[in-house]
Structures are given as structure tokens and as C-alpha cells.
C-alpha positions as CSV (number, residue, x, y, z in Angstrom):
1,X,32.4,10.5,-60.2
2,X,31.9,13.6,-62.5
3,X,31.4,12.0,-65.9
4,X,28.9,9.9,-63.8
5,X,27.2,13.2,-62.3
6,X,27.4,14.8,-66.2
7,X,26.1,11.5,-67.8
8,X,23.2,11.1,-65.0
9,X,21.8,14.6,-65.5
10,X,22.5,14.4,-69.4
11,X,20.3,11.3,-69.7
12,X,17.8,13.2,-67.3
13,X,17.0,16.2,-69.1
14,X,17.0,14.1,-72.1
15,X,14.2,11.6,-70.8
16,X,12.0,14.5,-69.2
17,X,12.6,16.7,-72.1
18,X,11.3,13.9,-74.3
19,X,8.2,13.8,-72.0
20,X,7.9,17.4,-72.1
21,X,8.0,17.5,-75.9
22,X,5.0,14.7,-76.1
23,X,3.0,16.4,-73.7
24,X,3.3,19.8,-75.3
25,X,2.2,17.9,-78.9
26,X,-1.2,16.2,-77.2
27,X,-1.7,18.8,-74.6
28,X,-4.6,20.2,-76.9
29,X,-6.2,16.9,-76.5
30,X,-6.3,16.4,-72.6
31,X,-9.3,17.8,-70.9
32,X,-7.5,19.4,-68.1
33,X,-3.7,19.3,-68.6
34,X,-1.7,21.3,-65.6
35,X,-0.2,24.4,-67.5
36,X,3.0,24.8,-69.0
37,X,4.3,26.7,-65.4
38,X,3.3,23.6,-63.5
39,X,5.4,21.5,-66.0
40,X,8.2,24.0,-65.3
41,X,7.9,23.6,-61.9
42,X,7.8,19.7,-61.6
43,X,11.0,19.6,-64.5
44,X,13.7,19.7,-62.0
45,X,12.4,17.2,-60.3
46,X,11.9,14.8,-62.7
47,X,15.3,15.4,-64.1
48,X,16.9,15.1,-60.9
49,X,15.2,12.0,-59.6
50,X,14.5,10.6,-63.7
51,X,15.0,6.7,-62.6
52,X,12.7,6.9,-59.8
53,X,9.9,8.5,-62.0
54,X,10.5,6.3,-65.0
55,X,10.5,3.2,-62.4
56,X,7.2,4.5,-61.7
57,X,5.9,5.0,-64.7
58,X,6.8,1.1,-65.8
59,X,5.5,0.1,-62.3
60,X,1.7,1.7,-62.7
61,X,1.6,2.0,-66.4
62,X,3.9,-0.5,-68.1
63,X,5.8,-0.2,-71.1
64,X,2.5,0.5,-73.1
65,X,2.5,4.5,-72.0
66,X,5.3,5.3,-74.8
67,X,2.7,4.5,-77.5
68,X,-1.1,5.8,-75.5
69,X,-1.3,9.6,-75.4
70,X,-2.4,10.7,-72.0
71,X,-0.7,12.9,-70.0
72,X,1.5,10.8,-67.5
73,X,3.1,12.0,-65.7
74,X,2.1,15.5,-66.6
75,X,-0.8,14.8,-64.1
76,X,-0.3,15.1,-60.1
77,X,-2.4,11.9,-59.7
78,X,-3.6,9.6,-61.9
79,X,-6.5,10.0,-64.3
80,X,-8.5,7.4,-62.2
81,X,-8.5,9.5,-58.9
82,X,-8.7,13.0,-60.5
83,X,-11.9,11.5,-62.3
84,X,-13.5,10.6,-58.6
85,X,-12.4,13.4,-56.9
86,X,-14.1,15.6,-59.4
87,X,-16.9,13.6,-59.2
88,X,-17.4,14.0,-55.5
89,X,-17.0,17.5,-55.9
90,X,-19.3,17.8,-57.9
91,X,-21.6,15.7,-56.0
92,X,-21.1,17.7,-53.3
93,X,-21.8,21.1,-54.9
94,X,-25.1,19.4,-55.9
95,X,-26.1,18.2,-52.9
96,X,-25.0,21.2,-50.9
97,X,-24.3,24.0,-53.1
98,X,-23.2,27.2,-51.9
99,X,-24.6,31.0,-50.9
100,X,-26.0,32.7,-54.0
101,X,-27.1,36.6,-54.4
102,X,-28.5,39.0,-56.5
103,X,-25.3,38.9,-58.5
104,X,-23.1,36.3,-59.8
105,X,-19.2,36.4,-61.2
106,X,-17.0,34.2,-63.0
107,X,-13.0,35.0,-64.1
108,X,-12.2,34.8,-67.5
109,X,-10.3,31.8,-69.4
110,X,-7.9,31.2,-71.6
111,X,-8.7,27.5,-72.6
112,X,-5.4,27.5,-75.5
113,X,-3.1,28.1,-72.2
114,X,-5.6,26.3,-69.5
115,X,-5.1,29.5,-67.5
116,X,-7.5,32.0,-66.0
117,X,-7.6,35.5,-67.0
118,X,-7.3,38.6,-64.4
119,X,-10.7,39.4,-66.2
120,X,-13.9,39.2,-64.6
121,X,-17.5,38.5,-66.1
122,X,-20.6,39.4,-63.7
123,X,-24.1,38.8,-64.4
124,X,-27.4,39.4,-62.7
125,X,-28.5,36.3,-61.1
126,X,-32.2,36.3,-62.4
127,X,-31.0,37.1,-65.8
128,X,-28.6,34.2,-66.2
129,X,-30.9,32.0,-64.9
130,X,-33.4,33.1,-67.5
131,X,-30.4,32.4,-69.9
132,X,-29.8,28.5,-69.2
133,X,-33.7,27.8,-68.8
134,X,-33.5,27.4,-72.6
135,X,-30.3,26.1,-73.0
136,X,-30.9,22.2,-73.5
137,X,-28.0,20.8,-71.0
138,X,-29.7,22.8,-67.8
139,X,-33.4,20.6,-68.3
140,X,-33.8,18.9,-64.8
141,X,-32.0,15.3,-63.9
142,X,-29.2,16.1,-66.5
143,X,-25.7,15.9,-64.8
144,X,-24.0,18.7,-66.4
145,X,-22.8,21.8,-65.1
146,X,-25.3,24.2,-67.0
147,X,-28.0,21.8,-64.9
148,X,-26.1,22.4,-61.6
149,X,-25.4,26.4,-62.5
150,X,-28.9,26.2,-62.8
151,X,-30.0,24.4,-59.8
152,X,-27.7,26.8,-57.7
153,X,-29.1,30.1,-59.4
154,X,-33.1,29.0,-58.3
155,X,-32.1,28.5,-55.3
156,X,-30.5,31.9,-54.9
157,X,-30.9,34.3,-51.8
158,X,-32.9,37.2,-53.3
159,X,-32.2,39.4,-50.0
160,X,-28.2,38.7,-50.6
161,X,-27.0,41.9,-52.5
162,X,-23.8,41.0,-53.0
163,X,-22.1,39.4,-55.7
164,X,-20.9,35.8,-55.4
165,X,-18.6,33.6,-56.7
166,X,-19.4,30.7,-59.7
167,X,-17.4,27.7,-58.2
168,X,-14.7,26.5,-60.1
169,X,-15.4,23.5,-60.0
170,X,-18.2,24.1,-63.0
171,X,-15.4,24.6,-65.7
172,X,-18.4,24.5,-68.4
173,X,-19.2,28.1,-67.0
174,X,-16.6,29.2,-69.4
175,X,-19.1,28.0,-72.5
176,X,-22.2,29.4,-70.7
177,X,-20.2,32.9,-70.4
178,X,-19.2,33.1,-74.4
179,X,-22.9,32.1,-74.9
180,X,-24.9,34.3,-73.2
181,X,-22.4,37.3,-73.7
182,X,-23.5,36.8,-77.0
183,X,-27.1,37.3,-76.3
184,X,-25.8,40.6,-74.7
185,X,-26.3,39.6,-71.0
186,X,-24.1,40.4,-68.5
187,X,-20.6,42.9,-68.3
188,X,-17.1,42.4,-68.3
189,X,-14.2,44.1,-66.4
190,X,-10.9,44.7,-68.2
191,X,-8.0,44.8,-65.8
192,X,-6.0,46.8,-68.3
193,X,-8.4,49.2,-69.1
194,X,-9.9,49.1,-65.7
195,X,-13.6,49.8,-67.1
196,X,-16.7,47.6,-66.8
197,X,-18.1,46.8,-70.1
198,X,-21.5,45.7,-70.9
199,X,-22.0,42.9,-73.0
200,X,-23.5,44.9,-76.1
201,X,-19.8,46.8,-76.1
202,X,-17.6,43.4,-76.1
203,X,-16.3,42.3,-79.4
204,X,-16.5,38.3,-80.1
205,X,-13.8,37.2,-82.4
206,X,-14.7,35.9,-85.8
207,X,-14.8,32.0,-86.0
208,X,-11.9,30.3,-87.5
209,X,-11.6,26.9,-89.2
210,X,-8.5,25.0,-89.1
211,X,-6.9,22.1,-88.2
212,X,-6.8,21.4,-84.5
213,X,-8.9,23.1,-82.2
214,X,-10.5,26.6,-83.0
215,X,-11.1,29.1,-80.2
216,X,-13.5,31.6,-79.6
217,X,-12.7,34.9,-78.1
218,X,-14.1,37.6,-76.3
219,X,-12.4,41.1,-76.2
220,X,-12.9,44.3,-74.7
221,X,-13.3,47.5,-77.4
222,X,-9.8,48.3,-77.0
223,X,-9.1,44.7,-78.0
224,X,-8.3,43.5,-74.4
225,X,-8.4,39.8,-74.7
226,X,-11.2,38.7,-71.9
227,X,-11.9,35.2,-72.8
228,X,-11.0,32.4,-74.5
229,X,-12.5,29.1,-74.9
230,X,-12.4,26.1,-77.6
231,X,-15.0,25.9,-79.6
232,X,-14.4,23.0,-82.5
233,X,-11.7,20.5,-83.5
234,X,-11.3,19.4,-86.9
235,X,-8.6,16.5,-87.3
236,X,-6.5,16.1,-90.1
């Protein structure tokens, strides 16, 4: 019964291990991977209950997943539902979208880790808007989330003065905020300094190009990472 128990959780940690050293390699290419401390979290699992999830695996996917590189079963549903239950969120933000004031904030990203950062960008509502009028993605009728950032920032509440929230749900904010930082709109709060910094004081990190995806960066003056998105991917 032991060397049973020791070859069962051997031949566990060795599948989902496997799995886990896959994902790690094409994780860069998945839209929107769970992080690295989800994995962790879901590991035990796996290796506990490894012929169940391989069962399933063969079941929904068949034998063709070992050579297609998609993140299964990195993902807590499959690709086909998460792709309709974003678009019904977003369908719903569009249709109904939510209170907006004089002010509006977004948390900062680290796209190389798919984490948020404890950093927070704020921006005057008018001026932002201003901002995506000329950026080609926001025109009317186009179904991206510069057009629905921009839809929800007309239609704000002028007598709110409060700040309020970008929903998450528009991930692409994180390309609008590198942009328009750069045109020197908007501030940033670093949590370790504990200062708000206006966009003329952040420092953008010079552009790299290697293999795989580059990243842009935005820091505070004392080098305080704030941001972090991809910017291009050059392939081998």
C-alpha cells in the first residue's frame, strides 16, 4: 500500500509538473493566463487527483492537447466560455455602463507577471476623454475598449466630484494609460514612496528589442516600477 501511495504521488507531481513546465514556456503567448500563484494554488490538486484531471483532459480535448499550445488546464474554464462570458460583460458594460465623475482611476499592471500593481493612475475625466477622441480605436461603432472607455467618459456625471473606478473588465486601459502618460496627462501614486506624481515627473523606460515580447514601463523618479505592459513580440 505504501510503494503504491509513493508511486501514485511520484507519477503525480511528475505529470502536473510537466504541465506546469509547458505552461510556464507559452504563458507569454496566452492572452490572459491565471498567474503563477493561481497555478500554485490549483498544483496540489492536480497532483493529488492527477488521473481524474488527465481523464478529463482526454475526455474534452483528446490526445491532440500534448502537441496545441493553449493553456489547458491552466484555465478554470475552457477557452470557449471565458470568450462568452467576456463578451457579455462587455456587452453589458456597453449597454449599461457604470457611474462616471469628474475624475477617473485605474491600478497599475504588470503585464510580464499578469498581476496588478498596488499603484494607482488617476486622470481628469474631460482630459482623458480629449485623449482617446484622437486615438483611432475609440471612433464610434468600433468594439474595442478605447471605444467603450470612450462612450463611458461622454456620458460622465459632471456634478459627481469624486473619483471613480475604470472597470476591469477593459484590460486595454493598461495601453491607453502608457499612452496618454506619455503625452503628460494624468498622475500616478507610488505606494512606496507614498507621493502623487504628475505625469511630466514619471520616467518611461527605454524601448527594448529582443526576442519574445518587449515591455514598456513606467516608473516613478525614484525608480518605483508603476506599470508595465507589452508592447511588441518579435519571434525567432
Amino acid at each position: 500500500m505504501l510503494t503504491f501511495a509513493m508511486w501514485y504521488f511520484t507519477i503525480g507531481v511528475g505529470f502536473i509538473g510537466a504541465l506546469l513546465i509547458v505552461f510556464l514556456r507559452i504563458r507569454q503567448t496566452i492572452e490572459t493566463p491565471i498567474s503563477i500563484k493561481e497555478c500554485w494554488g490549483e498544483i496540489v490538486i492536480w497532483a493529488v487527483f492527477w488521473p481524474i484531471v488527465l481523464l478529463g483532459i482526454i475526455i474534452e480535448r483528446g490526445v491532440e492537447f500534448l502537441f496545441i499550445e493553449e493553456p489547458f488546464p491552466f484555465s478554470r474554464r475552457s477557452i470557449r466560455k471565458a470568450m462568452e462570458q467576456n463578451q457579455n460583460e462587455h456587452q453589458v458594460l456597453w449597454d449599461n455602463p457604470p457611474l462616471c465623475g469628474q475624475q477617473v482611476f485605474a491600478r497599475g499592471m504588470d503585464d510580464s507577471l499578469y498581476e496588478s500593481i498596488s499603484s494607482t493612475f488617476i486622470f481628469d475625466a474631460t482630459e482623458l476623454a480629449a485623449c482617446l477622441a484622437n486615438d483611432s480605436l475609440s471612433y464610434e461603432g468600433a468594439s474595442s475598449d478605447e471605444a467603450a472607455i470612450t462612450k463611458w467618459l461622454h456620458h460622465r456625471d459632471r456634478e459627481l466630484n469624486f473619483i471613480t473606478r475604470v472597470p476591469q473588465q477593459w484590460s486595454r486601459i493598461s495601453y491607453v494609460i502608457q499612452k496618454v502618460i506619455g503625452q503628460g496627462v494624468g498622475q500616478a501614486y507610488c505606494p512606496t514612496c507614498k507621493v502623487c506624481y504628475p505625469a511630466s515627473q514619471l520616467v518611461k523606460s527605454e524601448p527594448t528589442f529582443k526576442m519574445g515580447w518587449n515591455f514598456d514601463g513606467i516608473h516613478c523618479p525614484e525608480q518605483h516600477l508603476l506599470h508595465y505592459t507589452k508592447d511588441m513580440h518579435f519571434s525567432d
